[in-house]
N, C-alpha and C positions, 0 to 999 in steps of 0.2 A: 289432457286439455291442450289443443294446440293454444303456438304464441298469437295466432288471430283472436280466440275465444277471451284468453287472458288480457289481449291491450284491449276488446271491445267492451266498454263500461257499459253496463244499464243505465245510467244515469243519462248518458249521451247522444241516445238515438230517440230519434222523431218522426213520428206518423203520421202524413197529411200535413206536409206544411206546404205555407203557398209565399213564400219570397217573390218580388216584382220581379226583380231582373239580377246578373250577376252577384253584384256587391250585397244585395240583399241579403242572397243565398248564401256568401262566404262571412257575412253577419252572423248569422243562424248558425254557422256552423261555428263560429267561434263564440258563441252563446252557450250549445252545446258543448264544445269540450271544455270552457270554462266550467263547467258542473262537475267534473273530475278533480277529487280531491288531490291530483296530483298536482296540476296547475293550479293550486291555490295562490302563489307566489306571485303566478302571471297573469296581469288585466287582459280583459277582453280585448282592447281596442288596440293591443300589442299581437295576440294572437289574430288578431282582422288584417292586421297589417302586415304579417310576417306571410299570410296565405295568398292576398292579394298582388303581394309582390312575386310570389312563385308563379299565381298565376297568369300574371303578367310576363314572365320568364317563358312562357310555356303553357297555354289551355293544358286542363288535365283531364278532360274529356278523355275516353277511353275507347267508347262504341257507341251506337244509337242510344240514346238517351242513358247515359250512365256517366258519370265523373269520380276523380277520387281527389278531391282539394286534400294537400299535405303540405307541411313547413318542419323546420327544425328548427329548433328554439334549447339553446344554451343553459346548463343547469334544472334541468328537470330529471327527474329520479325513474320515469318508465314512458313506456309509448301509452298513448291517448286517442282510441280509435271510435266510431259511431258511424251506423248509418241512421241515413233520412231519407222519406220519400217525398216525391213533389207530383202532387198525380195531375197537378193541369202543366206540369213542367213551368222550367227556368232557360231563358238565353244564355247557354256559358261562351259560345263560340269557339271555334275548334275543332270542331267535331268531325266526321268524317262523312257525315251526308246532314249538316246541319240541328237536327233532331232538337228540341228541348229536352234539357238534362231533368228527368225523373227519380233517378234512382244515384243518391250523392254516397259514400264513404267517405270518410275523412280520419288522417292520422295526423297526429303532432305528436313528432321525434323527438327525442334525446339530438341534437347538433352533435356527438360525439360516437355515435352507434351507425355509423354510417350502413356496414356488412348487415347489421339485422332487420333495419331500412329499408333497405334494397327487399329483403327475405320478404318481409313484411308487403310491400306495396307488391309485389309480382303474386301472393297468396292473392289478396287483396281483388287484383287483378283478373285472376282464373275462376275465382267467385264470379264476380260483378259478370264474364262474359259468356256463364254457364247460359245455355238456352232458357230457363225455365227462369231465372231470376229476378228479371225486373218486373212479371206480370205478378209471379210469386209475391214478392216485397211488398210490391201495391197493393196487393189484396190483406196481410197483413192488420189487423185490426188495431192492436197497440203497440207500445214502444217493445217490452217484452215478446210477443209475439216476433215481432219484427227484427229483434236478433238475433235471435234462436232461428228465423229462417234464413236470414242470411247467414247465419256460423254453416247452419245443415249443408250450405254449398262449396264449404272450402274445401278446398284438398289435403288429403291427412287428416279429415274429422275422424276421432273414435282411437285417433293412433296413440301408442302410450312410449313410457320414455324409448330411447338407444337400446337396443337389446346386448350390444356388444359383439353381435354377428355380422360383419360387412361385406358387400362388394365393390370392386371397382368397375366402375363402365366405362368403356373409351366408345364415343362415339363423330366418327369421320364421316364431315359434311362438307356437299358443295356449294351448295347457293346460303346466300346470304337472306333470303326470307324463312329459309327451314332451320339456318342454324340462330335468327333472330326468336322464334317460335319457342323454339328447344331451350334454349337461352332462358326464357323466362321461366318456364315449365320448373326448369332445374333451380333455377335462384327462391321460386317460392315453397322447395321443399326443407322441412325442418330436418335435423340431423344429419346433412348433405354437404360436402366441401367439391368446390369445383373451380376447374383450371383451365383455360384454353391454349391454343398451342398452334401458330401456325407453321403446316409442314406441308413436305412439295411429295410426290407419288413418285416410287423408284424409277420408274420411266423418265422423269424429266434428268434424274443423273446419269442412266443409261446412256443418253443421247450426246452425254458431254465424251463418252468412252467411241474411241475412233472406229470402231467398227459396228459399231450402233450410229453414226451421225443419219444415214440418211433416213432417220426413221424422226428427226427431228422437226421434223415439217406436221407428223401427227399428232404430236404430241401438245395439249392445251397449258397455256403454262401457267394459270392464275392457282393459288395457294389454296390448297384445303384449308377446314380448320379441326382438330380433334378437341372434343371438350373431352375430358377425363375429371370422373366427377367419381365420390367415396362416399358411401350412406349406407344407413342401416340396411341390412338384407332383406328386411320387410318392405322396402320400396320397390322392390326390383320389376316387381310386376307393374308398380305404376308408371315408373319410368319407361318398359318398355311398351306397354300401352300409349303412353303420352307421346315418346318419339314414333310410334305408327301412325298416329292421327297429324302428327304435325309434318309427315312427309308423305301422307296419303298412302301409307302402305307400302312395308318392310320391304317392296319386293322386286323383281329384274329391273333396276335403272330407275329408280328412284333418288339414286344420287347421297344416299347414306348406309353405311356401316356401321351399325350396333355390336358390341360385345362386351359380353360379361363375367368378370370372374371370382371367384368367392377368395377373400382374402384372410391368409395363416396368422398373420400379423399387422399393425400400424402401429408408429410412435410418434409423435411430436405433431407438432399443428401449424398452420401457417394464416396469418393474421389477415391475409385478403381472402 
């Protein structure tokens, strides 16, 4: 079971609701995660407040009609996730060609799980922007129904624990929308550690070497960056499918370098 299927309660999600406007909707949605016996501790109108304020921080809008209202809230014992559908939509504002928000997710975090957070909302994320999902969701008959079609879209459904088999990927990017893309891809994978690293392409040291100077007029000097990321060997094909799509294709001048390699060993762990 992935950690999307485990945070997202039955209890939580809702079919055809129709909220007036913003605050309605981040009502509704703290109505629904109150029904989670984990926030039993925590009143409604704490959870309205703590989501309002994020989204006041920031619309959480994501794409045409999709949002994912989240807060973190101190002293709760697991994450708290639901979707809801709004089929004549909600004004969130934000958005990225205005759209009314139809299709909501929502999480309320542990305040102290920062890393799983992150994991969490970028899963979250790759759901909510699959092409079929928001027409998918709205069709949707009941609340049941309606998590089980959105779980169907995350990435890693059906995956089972760490096999114990790893690779490592280094992958070296230039532009800052392909290593943003890539970025998320890799944060919303379970059993995945990753690290970025920004490095400069032997040429630009070349050039410091005096018999190489006049070649320093060619050379572009803004910083690669390599992510170097560790996960189960069962991902491999996803990760390399996920980086071809998000640089249009592995191939002459593309502006990225992938590489893979199966790793003898690992020991210890690092906390970011």
């Amino acid at each position: 079971m992935t950690r999307l299927a485990q945070a997202m309660k039955p209890e939580c999600c809702r079919a055809g609701a129709h909220p007036g406007d913003r605050d309605a909707a981040l009502r509704l949605v703290a109505q629904a995660a109150k029904a989670s016996p984990v926030l039993h501790r925590i009143g409604e109108d704490e959870i309205y407040r703590l989501l309002r304020e994020r989204e006041e921080l920031q619309p959480t809008t994501v794409d045409s009609g999709r949002a994912i209202p989240h807060c973190r809230i101190r002293d709760i014992s697991d994450f708290v996730a639901g979707v809801i559908t709004v089929p004549d939509g909600v004004d969130f504002g934000g958005g990225k060609d205005d759209s009314p928000v139809r299709l909501m997710v929502f999480i309320i975090a542990p305040e102290e799980r920062s890393n799983e957070h992150i994991k969490l909302l970028s899963a979250v994320s790759r759901a909510l922007l699959a092409e079929p999902a928001l027409e998918r969701c709205l069709e949707a008959g009941d609340e049941a129904a309606l998590r089980e079609t959105f779980i169907s879209m995350a990435p890693g459904r059906g995956e089972t624990a760490a096999s114990g088999a790893q690779n490592m990927f280094h992958i070296f990017i230039e532009t800052e929308e392909v290593f943003d893309r890539v970025m998320e891809v890799l944060a919303g994978m379970e059993n995945c550690s990753v690290t970025v690293i920004d490095v400069k392409s032997a040429q630009q040291y070349l050039t410091r070497i005096p018999i190489f100077a006049a070649f320093s007029g060619d050379v572009e000097m803004e910083n690669l960056r390599c992510i170097i990321a560790v996960g189960d060997r069962k991902l491999s094909n996803e990760v390399i499918r996920s980086v071809d799509e998000a640089c249009g294709g592995l191939g002459p001048d593309c502006g990225v370098l992938l590489t893979v390699q199966e790793i003898a060993y690992t020991g210890g762990s690092l906390s970011a």
